[in-house]
KOLSE-103965 format. One record per residue (C-alpha): residue in three letters; chain; x, y, z. Coordinates in nm, 3 decimals. Example, Ala and Ser with C-alpha at 12.3 -4.5 7.8 and 13.67 -1.06 7.14 Angstrom:
BEGIN
<atom><rest>ala</rest><kette>A</kette><X>1.230</X><Y>-0.450</Y><Z>0.780</Z></atom>
<atom><rest>ser</rest><kette>A</kette><X>1.367</X><Y>-0.106</Y><Z>0.714</Z></atom>
This chain:
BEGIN
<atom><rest>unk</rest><kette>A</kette><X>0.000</X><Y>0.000</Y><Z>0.000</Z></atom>
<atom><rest>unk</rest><kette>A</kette><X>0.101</X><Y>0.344</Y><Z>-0.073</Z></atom>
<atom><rest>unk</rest><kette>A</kette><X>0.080</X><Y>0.655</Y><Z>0.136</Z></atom>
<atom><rest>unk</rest><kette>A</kette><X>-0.106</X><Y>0.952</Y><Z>-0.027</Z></atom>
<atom><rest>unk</rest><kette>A</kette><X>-0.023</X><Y>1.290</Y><Z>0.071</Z></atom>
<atom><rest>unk</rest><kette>A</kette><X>-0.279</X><Y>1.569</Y><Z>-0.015</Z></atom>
<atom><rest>unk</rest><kette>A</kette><X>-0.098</X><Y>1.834</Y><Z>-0.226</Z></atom>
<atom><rest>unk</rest><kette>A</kette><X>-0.394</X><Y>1.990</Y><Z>-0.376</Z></atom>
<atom><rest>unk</rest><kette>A</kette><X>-0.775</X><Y>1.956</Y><Z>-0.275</Z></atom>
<atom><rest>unk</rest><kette>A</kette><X>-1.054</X><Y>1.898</Y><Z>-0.438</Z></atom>
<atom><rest>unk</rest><kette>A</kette><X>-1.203</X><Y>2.315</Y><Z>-0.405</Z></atom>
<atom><rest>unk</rest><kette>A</kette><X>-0.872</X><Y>2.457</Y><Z>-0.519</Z></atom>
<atom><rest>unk</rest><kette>A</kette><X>-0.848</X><Y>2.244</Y><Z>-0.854</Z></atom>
<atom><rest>unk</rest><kette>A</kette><X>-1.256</X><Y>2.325</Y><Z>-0.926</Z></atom>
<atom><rest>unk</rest><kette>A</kette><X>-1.218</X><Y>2.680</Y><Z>-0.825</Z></atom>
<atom><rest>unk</rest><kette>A</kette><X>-0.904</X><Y>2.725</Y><Z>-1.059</Z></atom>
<atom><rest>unk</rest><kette>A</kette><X>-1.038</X><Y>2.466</Y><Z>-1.350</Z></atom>
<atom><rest>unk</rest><kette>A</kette><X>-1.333</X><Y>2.785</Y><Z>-1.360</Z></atom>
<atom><rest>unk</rest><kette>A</kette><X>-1.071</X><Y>3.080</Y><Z>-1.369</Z></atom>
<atom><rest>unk</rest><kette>A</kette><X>-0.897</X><Y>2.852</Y><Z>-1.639</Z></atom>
<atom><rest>unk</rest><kette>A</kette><X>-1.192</X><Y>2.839</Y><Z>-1.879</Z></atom>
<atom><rest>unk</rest><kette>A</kette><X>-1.264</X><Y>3.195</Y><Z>-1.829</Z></atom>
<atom><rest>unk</rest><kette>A</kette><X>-0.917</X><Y>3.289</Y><Z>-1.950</Z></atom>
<atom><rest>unk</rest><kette>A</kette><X>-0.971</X><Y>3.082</Y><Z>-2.251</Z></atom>
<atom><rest>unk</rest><kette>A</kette><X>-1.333</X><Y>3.197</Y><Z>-2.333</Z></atom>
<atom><rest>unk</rest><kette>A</kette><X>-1.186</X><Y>3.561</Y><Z>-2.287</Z></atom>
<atom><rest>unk</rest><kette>A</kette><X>-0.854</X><Y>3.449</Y><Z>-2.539</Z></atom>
<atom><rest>unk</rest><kette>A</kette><X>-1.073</X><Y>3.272</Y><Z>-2.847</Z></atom>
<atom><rest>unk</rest><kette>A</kette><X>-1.388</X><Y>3.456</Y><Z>-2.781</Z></atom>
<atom><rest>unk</rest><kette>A</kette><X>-1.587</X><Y>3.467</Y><Z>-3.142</Z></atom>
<atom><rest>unk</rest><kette>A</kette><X>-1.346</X><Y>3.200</Y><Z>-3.250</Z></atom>
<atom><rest>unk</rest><kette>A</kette><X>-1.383</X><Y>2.853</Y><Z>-3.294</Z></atom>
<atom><rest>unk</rest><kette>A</kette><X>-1.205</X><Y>2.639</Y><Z>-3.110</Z></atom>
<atom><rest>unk</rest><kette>A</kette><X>-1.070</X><Y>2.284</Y><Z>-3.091</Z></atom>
<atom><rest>unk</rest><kette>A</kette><X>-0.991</X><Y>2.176</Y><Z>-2.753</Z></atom>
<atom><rest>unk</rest><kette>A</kette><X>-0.792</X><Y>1.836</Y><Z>-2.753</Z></atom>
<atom><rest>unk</rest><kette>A</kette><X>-0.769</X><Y>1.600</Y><Z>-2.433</Z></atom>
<atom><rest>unk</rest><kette>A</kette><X>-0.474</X><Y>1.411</Y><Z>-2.414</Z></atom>
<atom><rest>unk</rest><kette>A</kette><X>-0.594</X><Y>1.078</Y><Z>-2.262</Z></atom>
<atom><rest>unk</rest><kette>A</kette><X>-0.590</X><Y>0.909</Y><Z>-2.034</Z></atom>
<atom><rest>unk</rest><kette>A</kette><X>-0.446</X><Y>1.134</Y><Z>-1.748</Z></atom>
<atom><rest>unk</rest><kette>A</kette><X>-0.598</X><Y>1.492</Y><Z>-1.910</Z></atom>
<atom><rest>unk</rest><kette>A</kette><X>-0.958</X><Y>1.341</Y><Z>-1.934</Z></atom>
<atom><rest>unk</rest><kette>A</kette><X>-1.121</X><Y>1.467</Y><Z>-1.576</Z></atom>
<atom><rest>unk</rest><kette>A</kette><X>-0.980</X><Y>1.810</Y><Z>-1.587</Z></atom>
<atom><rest>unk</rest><kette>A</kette><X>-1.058</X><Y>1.816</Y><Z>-1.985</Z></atom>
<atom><rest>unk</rest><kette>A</kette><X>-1.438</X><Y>1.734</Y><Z>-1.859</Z></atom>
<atom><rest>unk</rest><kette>A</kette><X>-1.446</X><Y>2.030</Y><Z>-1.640</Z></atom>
<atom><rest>unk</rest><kette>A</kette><X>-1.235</X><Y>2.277</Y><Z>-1.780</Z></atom>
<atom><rest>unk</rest><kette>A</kette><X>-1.483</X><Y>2.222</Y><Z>-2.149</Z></atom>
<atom><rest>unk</rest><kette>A</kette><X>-1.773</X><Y>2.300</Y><Z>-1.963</Z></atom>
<atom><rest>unk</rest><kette>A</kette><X>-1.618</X><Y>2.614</Y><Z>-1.824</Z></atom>
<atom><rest>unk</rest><kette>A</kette><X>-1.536</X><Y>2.738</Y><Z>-2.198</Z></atom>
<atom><rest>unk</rest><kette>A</kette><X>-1.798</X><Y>2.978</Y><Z>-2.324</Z></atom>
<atom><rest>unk</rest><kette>A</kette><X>-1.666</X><Y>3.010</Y><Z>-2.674</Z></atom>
<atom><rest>unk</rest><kette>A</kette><X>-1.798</X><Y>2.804</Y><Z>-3.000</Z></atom>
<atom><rest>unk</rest><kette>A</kette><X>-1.515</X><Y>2.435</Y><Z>-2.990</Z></atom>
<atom><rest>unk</rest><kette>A</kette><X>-1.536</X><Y>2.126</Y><Z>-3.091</Z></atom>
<atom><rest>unk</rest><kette>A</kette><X>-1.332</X><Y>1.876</Y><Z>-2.872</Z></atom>
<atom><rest>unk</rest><kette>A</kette><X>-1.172</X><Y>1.552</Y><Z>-2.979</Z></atom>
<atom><rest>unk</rest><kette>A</kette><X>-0.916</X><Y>1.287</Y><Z>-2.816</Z></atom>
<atom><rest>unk</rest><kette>A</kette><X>-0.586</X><Y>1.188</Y><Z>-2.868</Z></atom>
<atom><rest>unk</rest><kette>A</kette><X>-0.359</X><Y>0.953</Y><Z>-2.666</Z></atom>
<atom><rest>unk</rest><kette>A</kette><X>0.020</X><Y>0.914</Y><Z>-2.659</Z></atom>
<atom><rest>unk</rest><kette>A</kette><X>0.217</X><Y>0.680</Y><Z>-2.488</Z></atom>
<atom><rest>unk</rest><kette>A</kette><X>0.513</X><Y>0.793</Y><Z>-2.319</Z></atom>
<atom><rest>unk</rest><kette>A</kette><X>0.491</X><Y>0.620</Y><Z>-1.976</Z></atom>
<atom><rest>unk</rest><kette>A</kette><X>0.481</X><Y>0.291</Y><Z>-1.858</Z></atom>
<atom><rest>unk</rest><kette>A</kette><X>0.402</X><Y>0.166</Y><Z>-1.515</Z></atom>
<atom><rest>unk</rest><kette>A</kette><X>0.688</X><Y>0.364</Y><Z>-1.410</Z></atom>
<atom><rest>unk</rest><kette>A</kette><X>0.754</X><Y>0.625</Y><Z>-1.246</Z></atom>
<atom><rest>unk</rest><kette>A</kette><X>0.992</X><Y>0.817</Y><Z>-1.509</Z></atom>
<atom><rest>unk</rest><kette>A</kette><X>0.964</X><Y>0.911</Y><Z>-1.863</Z></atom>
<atom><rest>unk</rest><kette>A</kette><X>1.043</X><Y>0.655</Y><Z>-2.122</Z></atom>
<atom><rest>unk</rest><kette>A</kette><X>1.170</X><Y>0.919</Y><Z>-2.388</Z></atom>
<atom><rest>unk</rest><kette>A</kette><X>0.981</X><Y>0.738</Y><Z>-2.660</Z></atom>
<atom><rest>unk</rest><kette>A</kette><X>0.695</X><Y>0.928</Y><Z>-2.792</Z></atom>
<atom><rest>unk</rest><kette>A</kette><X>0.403</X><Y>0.766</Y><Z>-3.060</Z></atom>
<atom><rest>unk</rest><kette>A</kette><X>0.077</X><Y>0.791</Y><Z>-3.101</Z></atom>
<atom><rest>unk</rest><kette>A</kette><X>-0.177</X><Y>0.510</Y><Z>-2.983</Z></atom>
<atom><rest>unk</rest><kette>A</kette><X>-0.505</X><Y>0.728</Y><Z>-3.090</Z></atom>
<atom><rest>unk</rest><kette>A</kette><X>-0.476</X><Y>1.016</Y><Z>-3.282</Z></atom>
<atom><rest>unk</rest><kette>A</kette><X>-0.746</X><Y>1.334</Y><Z>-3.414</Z></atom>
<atom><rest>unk</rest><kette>A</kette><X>-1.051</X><Y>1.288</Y><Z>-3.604</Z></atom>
<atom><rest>unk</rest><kette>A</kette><X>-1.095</X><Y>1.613</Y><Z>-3.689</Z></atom>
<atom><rest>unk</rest><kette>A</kette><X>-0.939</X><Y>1.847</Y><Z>-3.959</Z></atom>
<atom><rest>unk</rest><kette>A</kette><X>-0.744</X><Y>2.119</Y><Z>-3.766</Z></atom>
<atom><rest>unk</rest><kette>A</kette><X>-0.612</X><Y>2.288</Y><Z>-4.080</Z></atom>
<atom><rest>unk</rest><kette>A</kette><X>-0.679</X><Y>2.648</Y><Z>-4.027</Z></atom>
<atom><rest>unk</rest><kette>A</kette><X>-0.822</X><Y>2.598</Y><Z>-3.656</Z></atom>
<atom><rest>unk</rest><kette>A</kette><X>-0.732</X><Y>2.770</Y><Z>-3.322</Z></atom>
<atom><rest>unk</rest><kette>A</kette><X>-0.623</X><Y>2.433</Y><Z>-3.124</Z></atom>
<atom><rest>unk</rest><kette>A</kette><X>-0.650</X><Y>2.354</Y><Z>-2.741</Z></atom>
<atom><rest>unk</rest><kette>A</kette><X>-0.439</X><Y>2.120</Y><Z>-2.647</Z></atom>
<atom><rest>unk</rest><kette>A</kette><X>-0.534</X><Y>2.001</Y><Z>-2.270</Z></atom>
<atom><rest>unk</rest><kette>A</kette><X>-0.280</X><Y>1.812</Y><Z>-2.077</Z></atom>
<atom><rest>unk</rest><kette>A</kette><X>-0.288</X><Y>1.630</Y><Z>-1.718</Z></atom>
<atom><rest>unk</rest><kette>A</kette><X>0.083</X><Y>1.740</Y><Z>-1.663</Z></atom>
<atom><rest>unk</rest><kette>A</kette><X>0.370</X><Y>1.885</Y><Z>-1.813</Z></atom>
<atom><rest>unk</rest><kette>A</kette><X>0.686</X><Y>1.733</Y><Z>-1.698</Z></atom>
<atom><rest>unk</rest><kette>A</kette><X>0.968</X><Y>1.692</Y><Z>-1.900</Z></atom>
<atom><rest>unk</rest><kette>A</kette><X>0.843</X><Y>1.852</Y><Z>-2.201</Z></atom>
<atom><rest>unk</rest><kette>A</kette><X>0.895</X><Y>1.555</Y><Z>-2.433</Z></atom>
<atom><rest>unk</rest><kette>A</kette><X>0.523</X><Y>1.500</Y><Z>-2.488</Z></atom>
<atom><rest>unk</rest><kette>A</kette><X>0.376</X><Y>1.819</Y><Z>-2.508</Z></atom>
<atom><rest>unk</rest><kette>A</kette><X>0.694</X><Y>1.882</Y><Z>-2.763</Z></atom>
<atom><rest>unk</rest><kette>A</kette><X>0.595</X><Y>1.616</Y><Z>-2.985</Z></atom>
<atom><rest>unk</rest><kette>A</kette><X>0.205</X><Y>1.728</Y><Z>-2.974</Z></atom>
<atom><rest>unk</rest><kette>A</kette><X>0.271</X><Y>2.063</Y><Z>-3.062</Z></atom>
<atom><rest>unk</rest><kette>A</kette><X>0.553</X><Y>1.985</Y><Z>-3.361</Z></atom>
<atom><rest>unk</rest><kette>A</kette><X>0.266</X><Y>1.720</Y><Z>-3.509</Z></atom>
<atom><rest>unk</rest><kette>A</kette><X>-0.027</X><Y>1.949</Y><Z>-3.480</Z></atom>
<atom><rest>unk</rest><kette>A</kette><X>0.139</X><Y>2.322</Y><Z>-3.587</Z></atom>
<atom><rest>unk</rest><kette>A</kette><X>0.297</X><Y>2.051</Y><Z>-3.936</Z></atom>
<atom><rest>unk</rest><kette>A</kette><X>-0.090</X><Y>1.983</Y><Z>-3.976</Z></atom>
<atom><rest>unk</rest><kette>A</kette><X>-0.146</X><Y>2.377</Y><Z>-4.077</Z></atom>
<atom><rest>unk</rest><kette>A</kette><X>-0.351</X><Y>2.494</Y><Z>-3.747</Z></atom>
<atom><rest>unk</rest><kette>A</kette><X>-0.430</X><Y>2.841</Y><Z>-3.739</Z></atom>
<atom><rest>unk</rest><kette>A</kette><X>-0.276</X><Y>2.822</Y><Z>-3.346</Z></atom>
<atom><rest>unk</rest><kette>A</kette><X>-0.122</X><Y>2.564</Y><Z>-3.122</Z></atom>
<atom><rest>unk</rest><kette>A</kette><X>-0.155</X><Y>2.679</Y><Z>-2.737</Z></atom>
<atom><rest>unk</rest><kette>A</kette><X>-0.107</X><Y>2.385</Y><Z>-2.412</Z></atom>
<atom><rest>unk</rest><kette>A</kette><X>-0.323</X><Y>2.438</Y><Z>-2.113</Z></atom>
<atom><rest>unk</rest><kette>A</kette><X>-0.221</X><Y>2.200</Y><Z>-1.860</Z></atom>
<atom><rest>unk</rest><kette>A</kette><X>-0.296</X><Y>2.144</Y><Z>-1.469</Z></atom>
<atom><rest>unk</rest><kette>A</kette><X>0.025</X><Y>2.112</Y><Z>-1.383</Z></atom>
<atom><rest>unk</rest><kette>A</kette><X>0.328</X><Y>2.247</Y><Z>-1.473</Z></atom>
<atom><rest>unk</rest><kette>A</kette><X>0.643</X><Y>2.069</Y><Z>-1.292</Z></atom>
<atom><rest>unk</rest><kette>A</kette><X>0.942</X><Y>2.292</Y><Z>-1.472</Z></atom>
<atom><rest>unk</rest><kette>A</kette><X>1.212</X><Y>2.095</Y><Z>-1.179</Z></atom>
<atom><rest>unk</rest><kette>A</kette><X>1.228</X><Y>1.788</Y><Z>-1.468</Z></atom>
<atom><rest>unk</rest><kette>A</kette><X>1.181</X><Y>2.012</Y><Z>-1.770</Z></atom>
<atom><rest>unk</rest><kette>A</kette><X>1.406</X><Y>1.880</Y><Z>-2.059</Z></atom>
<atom><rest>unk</rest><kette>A</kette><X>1.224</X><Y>2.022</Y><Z>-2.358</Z></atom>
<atom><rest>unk</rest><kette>A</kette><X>1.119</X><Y>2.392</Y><Z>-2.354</Z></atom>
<atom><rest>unk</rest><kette>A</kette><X>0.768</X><Y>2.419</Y><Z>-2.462</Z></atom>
<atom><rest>unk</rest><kette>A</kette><X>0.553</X><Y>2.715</Y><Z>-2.408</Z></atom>
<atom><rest>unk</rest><kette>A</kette><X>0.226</X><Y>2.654</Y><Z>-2.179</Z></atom>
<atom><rest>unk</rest><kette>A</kette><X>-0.023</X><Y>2.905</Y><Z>-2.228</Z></atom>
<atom><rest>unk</rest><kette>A</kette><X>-0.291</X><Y>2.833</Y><Z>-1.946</Z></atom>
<atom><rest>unk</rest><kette>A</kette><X>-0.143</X><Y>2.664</Y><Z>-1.652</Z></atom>
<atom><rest>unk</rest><kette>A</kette><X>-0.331</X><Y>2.532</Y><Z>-1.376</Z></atom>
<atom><rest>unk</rest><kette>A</kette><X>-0.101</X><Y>2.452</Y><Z>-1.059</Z></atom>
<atom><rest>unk</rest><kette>A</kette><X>0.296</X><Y>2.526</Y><Z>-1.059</Z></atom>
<atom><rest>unk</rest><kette>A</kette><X>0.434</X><Y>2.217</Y><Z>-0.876</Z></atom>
<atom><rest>unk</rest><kette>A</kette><X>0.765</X><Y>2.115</Y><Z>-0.746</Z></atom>
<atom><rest>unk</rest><kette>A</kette><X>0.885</X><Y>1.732</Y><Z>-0.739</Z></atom>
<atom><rest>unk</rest><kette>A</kette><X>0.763</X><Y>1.461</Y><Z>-0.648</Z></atom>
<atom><rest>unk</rest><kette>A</kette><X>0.525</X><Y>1.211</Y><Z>-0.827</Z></atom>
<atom><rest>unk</rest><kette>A</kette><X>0.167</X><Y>1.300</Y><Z>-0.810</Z></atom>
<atom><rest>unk</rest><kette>A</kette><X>-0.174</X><Y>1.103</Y><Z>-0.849</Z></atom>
<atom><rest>unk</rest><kette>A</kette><X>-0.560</X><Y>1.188</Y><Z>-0.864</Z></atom>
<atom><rest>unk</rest><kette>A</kette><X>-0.794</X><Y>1.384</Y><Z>-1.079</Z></atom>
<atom><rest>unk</rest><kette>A</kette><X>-0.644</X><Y>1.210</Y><Z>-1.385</Z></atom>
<atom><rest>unk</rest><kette>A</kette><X>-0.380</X><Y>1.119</Y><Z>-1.276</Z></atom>
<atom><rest>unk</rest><kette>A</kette><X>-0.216</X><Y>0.788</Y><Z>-1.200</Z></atom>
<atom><rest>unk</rest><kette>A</kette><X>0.049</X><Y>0.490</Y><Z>-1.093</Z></atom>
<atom><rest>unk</rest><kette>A</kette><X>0.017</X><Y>0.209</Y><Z>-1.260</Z></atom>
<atom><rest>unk</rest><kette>A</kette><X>-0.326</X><Y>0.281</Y><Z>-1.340</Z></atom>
<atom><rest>unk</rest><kette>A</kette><X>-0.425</X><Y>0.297</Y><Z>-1.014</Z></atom>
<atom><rest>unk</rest><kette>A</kette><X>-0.542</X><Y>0.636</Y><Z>-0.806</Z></atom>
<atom><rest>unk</rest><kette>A</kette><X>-0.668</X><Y>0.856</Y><Z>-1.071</Z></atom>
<atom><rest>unk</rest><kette>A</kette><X>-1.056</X><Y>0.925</Y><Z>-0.996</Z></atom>
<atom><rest>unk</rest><kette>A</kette><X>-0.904</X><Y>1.072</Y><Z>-0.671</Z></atom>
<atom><rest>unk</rest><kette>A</kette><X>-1.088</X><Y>1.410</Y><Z>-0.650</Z></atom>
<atom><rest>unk</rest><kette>A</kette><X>-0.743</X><Y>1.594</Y><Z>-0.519</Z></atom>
<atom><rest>unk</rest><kette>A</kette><X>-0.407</X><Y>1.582</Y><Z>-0.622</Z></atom>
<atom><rest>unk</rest><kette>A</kette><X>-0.194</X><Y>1.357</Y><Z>-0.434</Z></atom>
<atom><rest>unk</rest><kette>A</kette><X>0.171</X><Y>1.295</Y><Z>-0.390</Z></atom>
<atom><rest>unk</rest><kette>A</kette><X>0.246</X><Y>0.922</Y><Z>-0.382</Z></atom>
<atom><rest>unk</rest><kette>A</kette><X>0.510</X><Y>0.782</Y><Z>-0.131</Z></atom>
<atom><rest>unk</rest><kette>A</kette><X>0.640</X><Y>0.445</Y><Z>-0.353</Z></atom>
């Protein structure tokens, strides 16, 4: 068994998931939007944060695997689901659990901005910059966090922890 401490609760993440999607509604207001959830980890804050976006968006799903049942990055990078939708010409969301390393969010933003977007911006929950390797602009952040490996509200271990309402760090 793991110990879970509580790092961020439950109110703080709602009430800043709202300020979040105000920003953005203020940002492409009269514009369409497509907001993109990176799954799995992204898909409970990507639930609340679309509902808190006022503007005209579509919203579709793609999934990338980059970690394991580990604990660190695996510096390999593909796609296991990709877009449906045409982004050519198209503001684009792209909605992320956490940005760690970079490495992802670098590879998301050099595939969608080659696909002719009309913009490419990141909002994320969490930004940890203390394991940054790749420097990739995040337009909408959430939470700055320092170290340590966190689970809940997305996010997971080993797929276990993440419909945790709070964010948690994990003692392994």
């Amino acid at each position: 068994m793991h110990t879970l401490k509580e790092v961020i609760s439950e109110q703080e993440i709602q009430k800043r998931v709202k300020e979040l999607g105000k920003e953005i509604s203020k940002v492409y207001e009269g514009e369409p939007l497509v907001i993109l959830c990176t799954l799995k980890g992204a898909f409970l804050f990507f639930s609340d944060l679309v509902r808190s976006i006022t503007c005209p968006h579509e919203i579709d799903f793609v999934r990338v695997a980059s970690y394991g049942n580990s604990d660190t990055s695996s510096n390999t990078i593909s796609f296991t689901k990709d877009i449906e939708i045409n982004i050519e010409g198209k503001h684009v969301l792209i909605v992320e659990d956490i940005v760690d390393t970079g490495l992802t969010m670098e590879f998301l933003l050099t595939q969608f901005n080659a696909r002719k977007a009309k913009s490419v911006k990141v909002a994320t929950l969490l930004s940890k910059k203390a394991r940054r390797e790749k420097s990739v602009a995040i337009d909408f952040v959430g939470f700055y966090i320092l170290d340590g490996f966190l689970v809940g509200y997305g996010l997971d271990y080993a797929e276990k922890y993440r419909s945790l309402p709070s964010i948690n760090e994990l003692e392994i």
